[in-house]
DODOVEX-813079 format. One record per residue (C-alpha): residue in three letters; y, x, z. Coordinates in nm, 2 decimals. Each point is the difference from the previous one (the first is absolute). Layout:
<sites>
- ALA|Y|X|Z
...
</sites>
This chain:
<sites>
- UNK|-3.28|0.58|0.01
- UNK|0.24|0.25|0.13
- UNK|0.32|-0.16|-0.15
- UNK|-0.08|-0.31|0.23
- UNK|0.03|0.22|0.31
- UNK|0.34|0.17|-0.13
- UNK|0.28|-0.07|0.30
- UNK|0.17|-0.20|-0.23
- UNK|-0.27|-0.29|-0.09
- UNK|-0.11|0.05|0.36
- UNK|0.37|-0.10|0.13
- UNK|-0.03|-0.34|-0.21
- UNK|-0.31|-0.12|0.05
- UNK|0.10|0.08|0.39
- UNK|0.30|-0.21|-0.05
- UNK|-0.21|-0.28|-0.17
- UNK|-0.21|0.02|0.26
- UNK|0.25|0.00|0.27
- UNK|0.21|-0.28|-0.16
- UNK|-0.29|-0.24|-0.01
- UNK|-0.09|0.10|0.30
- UNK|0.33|-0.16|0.13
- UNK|-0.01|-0.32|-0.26
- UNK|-0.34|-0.07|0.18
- UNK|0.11|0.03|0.34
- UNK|0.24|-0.23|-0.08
- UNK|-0.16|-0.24|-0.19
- UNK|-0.30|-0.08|0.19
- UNK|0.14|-0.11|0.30
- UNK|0.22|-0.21|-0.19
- UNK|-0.28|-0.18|-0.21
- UNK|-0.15|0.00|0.34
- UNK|0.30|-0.22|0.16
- UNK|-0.04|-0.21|-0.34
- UNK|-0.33|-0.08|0.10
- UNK|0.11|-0.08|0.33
- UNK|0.26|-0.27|-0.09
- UNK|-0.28|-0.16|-0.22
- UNK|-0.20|-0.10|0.35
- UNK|0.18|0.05|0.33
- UNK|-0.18|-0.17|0.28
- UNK|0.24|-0.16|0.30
- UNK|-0.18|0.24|0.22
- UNK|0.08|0.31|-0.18
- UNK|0.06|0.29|0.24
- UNK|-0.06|0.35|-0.23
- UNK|0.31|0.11|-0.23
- UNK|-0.03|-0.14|-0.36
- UNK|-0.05|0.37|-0.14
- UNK|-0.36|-0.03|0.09
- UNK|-0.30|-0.24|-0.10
- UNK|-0.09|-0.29|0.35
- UNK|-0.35|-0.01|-0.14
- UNK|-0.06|0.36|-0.02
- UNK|0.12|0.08|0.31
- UNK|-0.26|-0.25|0.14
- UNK|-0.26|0.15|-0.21
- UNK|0.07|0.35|0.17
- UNK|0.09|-0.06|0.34
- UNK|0.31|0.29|-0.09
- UNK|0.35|0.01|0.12
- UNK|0.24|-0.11|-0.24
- UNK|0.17|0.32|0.00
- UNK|-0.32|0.18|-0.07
- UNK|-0.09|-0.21|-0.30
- UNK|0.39|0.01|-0.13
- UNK|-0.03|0.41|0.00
- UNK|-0.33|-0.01|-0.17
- UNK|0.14|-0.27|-0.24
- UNK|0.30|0.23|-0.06
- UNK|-0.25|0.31|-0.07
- UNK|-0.21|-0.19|-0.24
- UNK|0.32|-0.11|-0.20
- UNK|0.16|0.35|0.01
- UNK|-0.32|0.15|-0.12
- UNK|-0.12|-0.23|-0.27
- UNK|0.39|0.00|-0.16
- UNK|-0.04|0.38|0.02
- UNK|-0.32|-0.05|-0.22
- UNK|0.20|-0.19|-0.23
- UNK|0.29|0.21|-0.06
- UNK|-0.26|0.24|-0.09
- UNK|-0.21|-0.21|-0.19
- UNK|0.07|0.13|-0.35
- UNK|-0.04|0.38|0.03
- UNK|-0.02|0.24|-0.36
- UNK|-0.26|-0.08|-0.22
- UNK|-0.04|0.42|-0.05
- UNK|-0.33|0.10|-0.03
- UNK|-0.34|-0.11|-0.08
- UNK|-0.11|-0.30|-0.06
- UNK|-0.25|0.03|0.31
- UNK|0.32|0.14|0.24
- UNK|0.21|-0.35|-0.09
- UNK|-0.32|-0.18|0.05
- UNK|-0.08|0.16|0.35
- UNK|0.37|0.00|0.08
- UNK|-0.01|-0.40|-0.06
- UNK|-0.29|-0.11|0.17
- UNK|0.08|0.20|0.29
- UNK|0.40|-0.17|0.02
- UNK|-0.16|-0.33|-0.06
- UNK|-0.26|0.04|0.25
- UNK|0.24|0.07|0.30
- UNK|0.26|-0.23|-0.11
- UNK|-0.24|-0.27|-0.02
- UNK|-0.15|0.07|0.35
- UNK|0.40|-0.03|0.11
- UNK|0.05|-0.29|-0.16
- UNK|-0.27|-0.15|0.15
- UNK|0.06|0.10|0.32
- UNK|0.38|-0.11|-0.03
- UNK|-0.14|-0.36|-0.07
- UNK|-0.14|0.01|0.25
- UNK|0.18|0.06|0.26
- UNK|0.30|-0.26|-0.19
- UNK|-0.23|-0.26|0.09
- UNK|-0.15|-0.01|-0.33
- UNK|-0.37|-0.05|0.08
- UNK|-0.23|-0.12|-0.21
- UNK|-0.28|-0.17|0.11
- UNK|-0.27|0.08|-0.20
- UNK|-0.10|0.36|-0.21
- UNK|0.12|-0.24|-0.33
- UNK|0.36|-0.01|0.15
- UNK|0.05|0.38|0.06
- UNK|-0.16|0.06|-0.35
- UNK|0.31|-0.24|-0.12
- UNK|0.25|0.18|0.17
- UNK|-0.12|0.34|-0.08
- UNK|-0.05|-0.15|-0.38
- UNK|0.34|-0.10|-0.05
- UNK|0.13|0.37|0.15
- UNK|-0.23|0.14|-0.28
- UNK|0.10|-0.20|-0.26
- UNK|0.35|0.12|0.07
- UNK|-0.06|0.34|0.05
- UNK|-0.22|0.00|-0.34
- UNK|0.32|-0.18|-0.16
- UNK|0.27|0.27|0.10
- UNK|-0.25|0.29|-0.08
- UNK|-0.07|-0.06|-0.32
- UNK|0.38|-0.08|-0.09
- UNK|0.07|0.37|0.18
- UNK|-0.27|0.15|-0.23
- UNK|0.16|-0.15|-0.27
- UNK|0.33|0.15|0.07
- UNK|-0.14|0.26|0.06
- UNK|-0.18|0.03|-0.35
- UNK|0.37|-0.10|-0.14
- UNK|0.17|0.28|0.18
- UNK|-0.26|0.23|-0.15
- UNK|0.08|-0.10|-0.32
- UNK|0.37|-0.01|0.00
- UNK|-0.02|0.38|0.13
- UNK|-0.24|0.07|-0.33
- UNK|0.31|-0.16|-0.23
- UNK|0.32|0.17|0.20
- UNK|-0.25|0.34|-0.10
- UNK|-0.08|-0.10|-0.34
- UNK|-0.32|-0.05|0.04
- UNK|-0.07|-0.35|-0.14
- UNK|0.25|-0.24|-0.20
- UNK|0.25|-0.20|0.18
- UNK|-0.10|-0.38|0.05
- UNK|0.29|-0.24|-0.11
- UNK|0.02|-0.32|0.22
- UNK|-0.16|-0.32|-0.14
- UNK|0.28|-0.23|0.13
- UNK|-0.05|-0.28|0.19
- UNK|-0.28|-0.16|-0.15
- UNK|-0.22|0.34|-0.05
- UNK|-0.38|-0.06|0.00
- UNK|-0.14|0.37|-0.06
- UNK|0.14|0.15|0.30
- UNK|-0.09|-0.28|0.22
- UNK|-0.40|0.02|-0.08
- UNK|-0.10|0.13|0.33
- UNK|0.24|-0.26|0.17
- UNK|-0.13|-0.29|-0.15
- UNK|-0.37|0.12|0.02
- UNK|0.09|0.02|0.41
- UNK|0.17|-0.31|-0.01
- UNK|-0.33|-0.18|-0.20
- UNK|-0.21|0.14|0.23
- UNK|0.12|-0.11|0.30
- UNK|0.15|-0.33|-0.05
- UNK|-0.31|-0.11|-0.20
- UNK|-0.27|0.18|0.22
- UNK|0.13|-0.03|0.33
- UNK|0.08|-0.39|0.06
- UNK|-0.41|-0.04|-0.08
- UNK|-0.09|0.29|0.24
- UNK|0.23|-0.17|0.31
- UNK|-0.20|-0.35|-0.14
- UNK|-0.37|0.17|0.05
- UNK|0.09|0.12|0.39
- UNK|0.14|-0.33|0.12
- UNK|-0.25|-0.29|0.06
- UNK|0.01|-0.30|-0.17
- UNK|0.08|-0.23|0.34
- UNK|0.25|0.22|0.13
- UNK|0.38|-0.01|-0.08
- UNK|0.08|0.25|-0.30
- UNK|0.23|0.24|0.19
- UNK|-0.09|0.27|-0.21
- UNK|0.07|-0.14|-0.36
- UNK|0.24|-0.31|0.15
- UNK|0.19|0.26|0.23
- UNK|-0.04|0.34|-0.02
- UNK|-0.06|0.00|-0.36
- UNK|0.33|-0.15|-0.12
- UNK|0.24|0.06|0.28
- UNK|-0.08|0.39|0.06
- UNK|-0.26|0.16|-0.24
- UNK|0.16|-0.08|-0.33
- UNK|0.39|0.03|0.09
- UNK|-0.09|0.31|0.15
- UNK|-0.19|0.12|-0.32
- UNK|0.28|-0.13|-0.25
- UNK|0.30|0.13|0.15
- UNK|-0.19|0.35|0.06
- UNK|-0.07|0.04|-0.36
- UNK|0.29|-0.13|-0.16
- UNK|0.17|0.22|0.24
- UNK|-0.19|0.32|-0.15
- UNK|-0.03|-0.12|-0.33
- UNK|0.39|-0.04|0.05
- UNK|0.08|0.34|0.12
- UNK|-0.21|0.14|-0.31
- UNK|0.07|-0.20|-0.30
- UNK|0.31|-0.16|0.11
- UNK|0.02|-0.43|-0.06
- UNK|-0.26|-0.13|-0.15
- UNK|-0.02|-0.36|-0.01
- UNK|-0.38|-0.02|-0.16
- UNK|-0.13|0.10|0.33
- UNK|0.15|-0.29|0.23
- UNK|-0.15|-0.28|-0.24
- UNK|-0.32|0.18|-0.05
- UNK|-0.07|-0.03|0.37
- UNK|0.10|-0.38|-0.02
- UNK|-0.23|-0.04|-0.26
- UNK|-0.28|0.17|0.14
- UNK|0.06|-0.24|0.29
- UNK|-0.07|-0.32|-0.13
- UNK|-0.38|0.03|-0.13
- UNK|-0.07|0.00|0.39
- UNK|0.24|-0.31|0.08
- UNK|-0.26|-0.20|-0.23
- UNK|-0.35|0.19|0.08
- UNK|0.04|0.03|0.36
- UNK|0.31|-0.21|0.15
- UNK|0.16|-0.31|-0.18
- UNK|0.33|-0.07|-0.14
- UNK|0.20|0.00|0.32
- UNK|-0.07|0.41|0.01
- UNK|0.23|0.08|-0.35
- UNK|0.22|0.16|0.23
- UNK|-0.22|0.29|0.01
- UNK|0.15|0.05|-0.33
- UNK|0.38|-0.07|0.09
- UNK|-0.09|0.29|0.31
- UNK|-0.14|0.22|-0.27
- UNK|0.25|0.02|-0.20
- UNK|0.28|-0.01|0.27
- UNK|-0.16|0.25|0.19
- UNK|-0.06|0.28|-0.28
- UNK|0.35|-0.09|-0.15
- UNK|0.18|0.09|0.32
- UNK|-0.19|0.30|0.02
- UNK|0.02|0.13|-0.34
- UNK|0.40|-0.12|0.02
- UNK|0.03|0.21|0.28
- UNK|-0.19|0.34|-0.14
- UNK|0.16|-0.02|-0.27
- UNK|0.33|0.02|0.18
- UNK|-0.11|0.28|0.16
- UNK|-0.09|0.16|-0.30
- UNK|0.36|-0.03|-0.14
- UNK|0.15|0.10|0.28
- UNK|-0.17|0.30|-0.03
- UNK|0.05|0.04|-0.38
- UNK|0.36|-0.02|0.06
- UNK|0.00|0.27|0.31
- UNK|-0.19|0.25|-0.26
- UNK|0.23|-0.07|-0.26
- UNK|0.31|0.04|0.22
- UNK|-0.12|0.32|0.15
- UNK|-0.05|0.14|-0.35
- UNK|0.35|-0.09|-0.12
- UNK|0.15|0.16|0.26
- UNK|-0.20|0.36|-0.07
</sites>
């Protein structure tokens, strides 16, 4: 645990911190004005960078409830830029670790909904919000431990520790085990999850919605971005996710939802497209820097 506190390590994840900080005090009040636009009443007399209804709620000033909004965002993008800290350690000091980040970011994500106006009406609706924050946060963690667990063993091959893994190309299966066990497990587990928590006379926002239009883009394009930056392009992994799309268009939806597929596979391509372009790029900056020792 000492390296982590070396001035260094300390100086970037003070930076992240910082830097998200900023991205959050900027963002929020402009999703907050987006919100806005959606509903403005004729009789609107607050700025558009705070929330009409929660300013009723409170009985506050607007300026009061614009500086807390503007803490709330700075604090929960400093949480974020710092939301991926060294997995040194024991395996109880990266569990403590976690739980603690996700604890307080959660409680700041919750209290930055609501004071955007996002209030829920019922215990159900802040266990969706905070659900779909977990789901991400569970989503970039594991691809950071798996990057992680790639770093480790690229530093065991520079020392000569283990063999040297060639690249499968772009239709390699071996390496992309864990990604396509993620992939099966969400796409076919989650869509009956969301299905169990709605009711059966209510609109299907969770599976019509939510489902479709945030959960799985989100989840494709973030693993075919990391399977991207560590294998390079693989094309197996883009139509593995639109298969593993279409058992649910038939079990839960009907035909009209095949484009759960096409969003799959669009999704995870970009991303893994995109990695992998990263990837080269820095192929080529190593290789340049050693031809010009």
């Amino acid at each position: 645990m000492k390296e982590f506190y070396e001035p260094g390590l300390l100086r970037r994840q003070l930076l992240w911190a910082l830097f998200g900080g900023l991205c959050g005090m900027i963002l929020v009040p402009l999703f907050v004005i987006w919100l806005n636009s959606l509903s403005v009443m004729p009789e609107w007399t607050a700025p558009l960078v705070v929330r009409q209804a929660v300013l009723d709620a409170t009985g506050w000033p607007w300026q009061a409830l614009l500086a807390l909004e503007v803490v709330l965002a700075f604090a929960f993008g400093a949480t974020v830029g710092v939301a991926v800290p060294p997995m040194e350690g024991s395996g109880r000091a990266v569990t403590v670790r976690t739980a603690a980040h996700l604890l307080g970011s959660s409680l700041l994500f919750a209290g930055l909904c609501a004071v955007c106006g996002l209030l829920p009406a019922a215990w159900q609706g802040w266990l969706v919000l905070l659900g779909l924050y977990w789901f991400a946060y569970a989503v970039v963690w594991l691809l950071r431990y798996l990057v992680w667990r790639a770093e480790l063993e690229q530093i065991r091959e520079g020392l000569g520790l283990a063999p040297a893994k060639k690249s499968g190309g772009m239709f390699q299966l071996r390496s992309l085990r864990v990604y396509l066990l993620l992939a099966a497990a969400v796409e076919l587990g989650l869509p009956p999850l969301l299905r169990l928590l709605e009711r059966s006379d209510s609109i299907p926002v969770l599976t019509g919605l939510l489902y479709p239009y945030l959960l799985l883009p989100f989840f494709c394009v973030c693993t075919g971005w990391s399977a991207g930056r560590r294998f390079g392009v693989a094309l197996l992994y883009p139509a593995a996710c639109g298969l593993l799309a279409v058992p649910h268009v038939f079990l839960l939806y009907n035909s009209s939802a095949l484009f759960h597929a096409g969003v799959a596979v669009l999704f995870a391509l970009l991303g893994n497209l995109l990695g992998a372009a990263v990837r080269w790029g820095k192929e080529r900056a190593h290789e340049t820097g050693d031809s010009s020792l």
